[in-house]
C-alpha positions in Angstrom: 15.3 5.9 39.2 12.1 4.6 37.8 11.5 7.8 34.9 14.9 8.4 33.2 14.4 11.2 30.7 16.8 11.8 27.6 19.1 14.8 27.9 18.8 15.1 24.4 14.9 15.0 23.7 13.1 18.0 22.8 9.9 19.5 24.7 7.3 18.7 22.0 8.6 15.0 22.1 8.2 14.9 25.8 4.8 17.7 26.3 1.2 16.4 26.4 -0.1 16.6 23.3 -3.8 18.1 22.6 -6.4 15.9 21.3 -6.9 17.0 17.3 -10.4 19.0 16.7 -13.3 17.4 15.1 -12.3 19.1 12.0 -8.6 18.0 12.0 -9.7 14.4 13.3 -11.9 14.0 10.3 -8.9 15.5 7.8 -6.9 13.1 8.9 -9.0 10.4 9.2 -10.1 11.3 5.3 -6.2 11.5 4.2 -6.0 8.0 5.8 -8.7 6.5 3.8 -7.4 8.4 0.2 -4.4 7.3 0.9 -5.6 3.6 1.3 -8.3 3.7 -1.2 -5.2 5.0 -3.2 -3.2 2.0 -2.7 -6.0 -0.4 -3.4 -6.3 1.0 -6.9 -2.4 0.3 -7.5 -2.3 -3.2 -5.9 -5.6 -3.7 -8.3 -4.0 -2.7 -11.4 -0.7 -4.5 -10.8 -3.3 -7.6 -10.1 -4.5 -7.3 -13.2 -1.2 -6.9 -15.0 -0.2 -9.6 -14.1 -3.8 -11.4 -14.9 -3.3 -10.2 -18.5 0.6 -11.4 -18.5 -0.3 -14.9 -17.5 -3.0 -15.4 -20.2 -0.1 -14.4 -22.7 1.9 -16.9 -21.4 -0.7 -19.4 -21.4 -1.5 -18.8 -25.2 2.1 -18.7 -26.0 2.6 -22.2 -24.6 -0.2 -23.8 -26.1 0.8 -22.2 -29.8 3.8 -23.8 -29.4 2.5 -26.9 -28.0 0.0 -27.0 -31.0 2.7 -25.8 -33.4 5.4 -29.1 -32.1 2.5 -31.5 -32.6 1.8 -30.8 -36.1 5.4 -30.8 -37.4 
C-alpha cells in the first residue's frame, strides 16, 4: 500500500489547493515583508540597547579605575 491516507484528516488538508490571485499573492507577499521589515526595527533597537549599555559599563569601569589610582 504505497498512499496510506489518515482516517482522521480533513478534506481541506487532503484537497488541491488553488493558486492565490495576483491580488492575494501580492497581500501576502506585502504582510511578509511588514512583518520582516517589522522585526528588523526590533532586533535594531535591542542592538542599540545594548550599544548604549556597554558604553555605560565602559565609563563606569574606567571611573573607578581612575578613581583607585588616585587614592
Amino acid at each position: 500500500m504505497p498512499y496510506l491516507l489518515n482516517i482522521c484528516m480533513r478534506y481541506f488538508e487532503i484537497a488541491p489547493t488553488k493558486p492565490p490571485t495576483a491580488q492575494q499573492a501580492r497581500l501576502t507577499s506585502l504582510k511578509q515583508r511588514a512583518e520582516i521589515a517589522k522585526q528588523a526595527v526590533d532586533a535594531e533597537r535591542k542592538a542599540q540597547q545594548i550599544a548604549r549599555a556597554q558604553q555605560r559599563i565602559q565609563k563606569i569601569n574606567v571611573a573607578q579605575k581612575n578613581y583607585s589610582f588616585s587614592s
